[in-house]
C-alpha positions, 0 to 999 in steps of 0.5 A, a space after each residue: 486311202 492313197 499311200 505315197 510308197 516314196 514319201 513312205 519309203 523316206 520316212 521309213 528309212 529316217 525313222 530307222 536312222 533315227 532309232 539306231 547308229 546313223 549310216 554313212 550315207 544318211 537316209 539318202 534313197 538314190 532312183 535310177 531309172 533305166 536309161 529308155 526313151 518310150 515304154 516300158 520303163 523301168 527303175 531301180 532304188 537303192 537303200 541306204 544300207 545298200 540293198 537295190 531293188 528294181 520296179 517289179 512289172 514294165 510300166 508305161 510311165 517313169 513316175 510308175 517305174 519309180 512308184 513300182 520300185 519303191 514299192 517292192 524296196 518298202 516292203 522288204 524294208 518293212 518284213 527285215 524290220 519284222 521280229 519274226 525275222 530275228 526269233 530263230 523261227 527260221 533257222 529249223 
């Protein structure tokens, strides 16, 4: 099975609106990939709460770049949401 991490991250983020206080800027995900003209590409996502994050390797293609980084923003979105994180298991 084939995950679409952008269609995954959106949803994510308008699920999470949906559950709690709406933010300022709604659900919006802004893409910006660096400004290159040949490989390797790179981009940037920044969520709605404000945390960016960049695609995690060079890729050869844009749309790559994006999918990369989208990747890396769902899965702290995802690990931030985890209650692990709010059990104080941490704080030894």
């Amino acid at each position: 099975m084939i995950v679409n991490v952008i269609e995954a991250l959106q949803e994510f983020w308008q699920m999470k609106e949906s559950r709690e206080v709406p933010l300022k800027s709604g659900s919006v995900i802004l893409y910006e990939p660096e400004a290159s003209e040949k490989p390797p590409y790179v981009c940037f996502v920044t969520l709605p709460g404000g945390s960016c994050f960049g695609s995690f390797q060079p890729c050869p293609t844009k749309a790559e770049a994006k999918r990369s980084a989208a990747k890396i923003a769902l899965m702290n979105s995802v690990f931030n949401e985890h209650p692990s994180r709010y059990s104080g298991l941490w704080d030894l």
